[in-house]
C-alpha positions as CSV (number, residue, x, y, z in Angstrom):
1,X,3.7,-2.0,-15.4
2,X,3.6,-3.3,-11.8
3,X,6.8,-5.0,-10.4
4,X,6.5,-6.5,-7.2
5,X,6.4,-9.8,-5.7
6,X,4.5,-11.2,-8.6
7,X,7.1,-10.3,-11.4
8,X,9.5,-11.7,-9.3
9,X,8.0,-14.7,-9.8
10,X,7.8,-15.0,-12.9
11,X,11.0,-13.8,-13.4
12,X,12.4,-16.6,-10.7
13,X,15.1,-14.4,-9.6
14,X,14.7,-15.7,-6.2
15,X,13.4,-17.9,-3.6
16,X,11.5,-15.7,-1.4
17,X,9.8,-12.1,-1.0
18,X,10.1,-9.9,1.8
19,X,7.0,-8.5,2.4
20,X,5.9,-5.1,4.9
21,X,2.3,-6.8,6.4
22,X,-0.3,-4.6,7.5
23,X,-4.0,-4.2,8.9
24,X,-6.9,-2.8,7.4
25,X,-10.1,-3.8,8.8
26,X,-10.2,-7.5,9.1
27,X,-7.8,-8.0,6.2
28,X,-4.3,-8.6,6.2
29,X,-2.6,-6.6,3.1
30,X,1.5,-6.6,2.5
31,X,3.4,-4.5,0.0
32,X,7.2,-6.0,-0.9
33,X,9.4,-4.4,1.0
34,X,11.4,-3.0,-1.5
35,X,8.9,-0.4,-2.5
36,X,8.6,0.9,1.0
37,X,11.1,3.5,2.4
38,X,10.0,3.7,5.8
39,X,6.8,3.2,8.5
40,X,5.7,6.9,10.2
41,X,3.5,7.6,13.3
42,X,0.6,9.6,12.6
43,X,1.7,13.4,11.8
44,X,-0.2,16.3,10.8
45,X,-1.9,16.0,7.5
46,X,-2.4,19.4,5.7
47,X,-5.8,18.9,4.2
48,X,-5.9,19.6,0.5
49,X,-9.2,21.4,-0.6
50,X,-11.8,19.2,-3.1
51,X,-9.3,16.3,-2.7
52,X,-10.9,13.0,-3.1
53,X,-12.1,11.8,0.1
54,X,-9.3,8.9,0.2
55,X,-6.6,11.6,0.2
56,X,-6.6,12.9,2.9
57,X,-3.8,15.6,2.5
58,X,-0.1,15.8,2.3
59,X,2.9,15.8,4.7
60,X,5.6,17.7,4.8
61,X,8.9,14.5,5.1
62,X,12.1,16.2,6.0
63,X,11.3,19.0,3.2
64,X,9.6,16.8,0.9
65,X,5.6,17.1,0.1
66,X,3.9,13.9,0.3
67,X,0.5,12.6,-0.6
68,X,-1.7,10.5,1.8
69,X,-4.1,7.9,1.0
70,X,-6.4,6.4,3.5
71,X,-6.5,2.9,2.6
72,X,-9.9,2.2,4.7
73,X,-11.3,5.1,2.3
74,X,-10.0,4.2,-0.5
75,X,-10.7,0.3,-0.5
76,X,-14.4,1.2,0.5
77,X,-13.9,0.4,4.2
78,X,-16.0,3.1,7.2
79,X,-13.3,5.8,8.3
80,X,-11.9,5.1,11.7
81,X,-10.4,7.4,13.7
82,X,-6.6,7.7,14.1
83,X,-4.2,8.3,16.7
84,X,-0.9,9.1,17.8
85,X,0.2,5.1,17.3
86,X,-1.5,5.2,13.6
87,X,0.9,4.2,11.0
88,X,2.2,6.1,7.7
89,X,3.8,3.6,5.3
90,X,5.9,5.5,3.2
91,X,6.2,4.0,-0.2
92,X,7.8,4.2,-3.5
93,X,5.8,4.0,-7.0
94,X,6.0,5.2,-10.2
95,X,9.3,7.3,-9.2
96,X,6.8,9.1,-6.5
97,X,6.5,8.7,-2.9
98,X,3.3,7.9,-0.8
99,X,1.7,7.9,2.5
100,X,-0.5,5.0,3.0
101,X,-2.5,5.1,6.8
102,X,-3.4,1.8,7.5
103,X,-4.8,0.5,11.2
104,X,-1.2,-1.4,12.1
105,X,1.4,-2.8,10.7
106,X,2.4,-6.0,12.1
107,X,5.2,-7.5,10.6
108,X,8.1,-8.2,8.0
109,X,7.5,-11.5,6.5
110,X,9.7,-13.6,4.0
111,X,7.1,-15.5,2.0
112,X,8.8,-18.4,-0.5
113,X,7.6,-17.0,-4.1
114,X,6.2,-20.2,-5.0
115,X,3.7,-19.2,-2.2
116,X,3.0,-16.0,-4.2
117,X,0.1,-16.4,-7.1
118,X,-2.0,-13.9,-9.2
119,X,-5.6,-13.4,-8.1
120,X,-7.7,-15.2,-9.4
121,X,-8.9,-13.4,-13.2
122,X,-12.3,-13.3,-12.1
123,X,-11.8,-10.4,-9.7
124,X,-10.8,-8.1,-12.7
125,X,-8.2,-6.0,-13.8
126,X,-9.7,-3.0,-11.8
127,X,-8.6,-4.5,-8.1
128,X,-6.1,-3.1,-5.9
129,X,-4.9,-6.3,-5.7
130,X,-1.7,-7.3,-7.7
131,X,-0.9,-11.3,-6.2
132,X,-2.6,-13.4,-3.4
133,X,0.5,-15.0,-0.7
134,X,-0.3,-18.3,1.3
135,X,1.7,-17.6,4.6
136,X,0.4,-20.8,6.9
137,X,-3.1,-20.7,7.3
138,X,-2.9,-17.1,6.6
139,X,-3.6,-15.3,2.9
140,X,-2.3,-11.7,2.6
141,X,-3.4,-9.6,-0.4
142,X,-0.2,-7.9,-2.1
143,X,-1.4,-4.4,-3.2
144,X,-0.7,-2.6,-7.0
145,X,0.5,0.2,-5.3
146,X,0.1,1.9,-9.1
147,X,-3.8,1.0,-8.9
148,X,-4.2,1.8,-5.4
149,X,-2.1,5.9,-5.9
150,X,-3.6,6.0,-9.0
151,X,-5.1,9.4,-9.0
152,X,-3.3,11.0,-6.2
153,X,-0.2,12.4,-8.3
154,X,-2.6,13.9,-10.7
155,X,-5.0,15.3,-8.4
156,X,-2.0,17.7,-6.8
157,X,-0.7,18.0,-9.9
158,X,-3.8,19.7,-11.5
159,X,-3.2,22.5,-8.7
């Protein structure tokens, strides 16, 4: 059950969405704000053996071990090579947190909700996308952060 922006809503509980914007390729992406606990600088990532290649490893966050998903990897993109100034979004889902390496993150938006829409049903249950936001002349993609970790709990777990 996903329950971002887009249940939100439907749920018209408010007027706008806060949204954590970010750069991956081309793209613009967002995930609503309150699933994300905080943004990281590149730190080592401990590789974990026969891993799919979108996850990369784990960090170690103040004691806590935390998987990492590439987001270029993951979303089909070519790897590109990270740096010091390479983010870690550090995000909540499922009652599990991840590490999601994007190429920037640029801002904290407030998007009105009635801005907010599902993609459209033609793109298929299987995308990583959750809702589409009009910001300007801008569209940012909202993630299912449940589609896009999907795997990566399980995948440690079966160590």
């Amino acid at each position: 059950m996903t329950t971002t922006a887009l249940s939100e809503t439907e749920a018209g509980s408010a007027t706008a969405t806060e949204l954590v914007v970010f750069r991956i390729d081309k793209s613009e992406y967002a995930i609503p704000v309150e699933h994300v606990a905080e943004i990281l600088r590149m730190v080592a990532i401990a590789p974990v053996p026969e891993a799919p290649e979108w996850l990369p490893g784990v960090i170690n966050l103040r004691g806590k071990v935390i998987p990492v998903i590439d987001l270029r990897t993951r979303l089909g993109l070519p790897n590109m090579e990270v740096g010091l100034n390479t983010p870690i979004i550090v995000a909540e889902t499922e009652g599990q947190m991840v590490g999601l390496v994007a190429d920037s993150v640029t801002e904290l938006l407030s998007v009105p909700l009635d801005s907010v829409e599902p993609p459209d049903a033609r793109v298929g249950n299987a995308n990583a996308v959750e809702a589409v936001a009009r910001a300007g002349e801008r569209l940012l993609l909202i993630f299912d952060l449940e589609r896009v970790c999907a795997g990566s709990q399980q995948h440690l777990a079966g160590r």
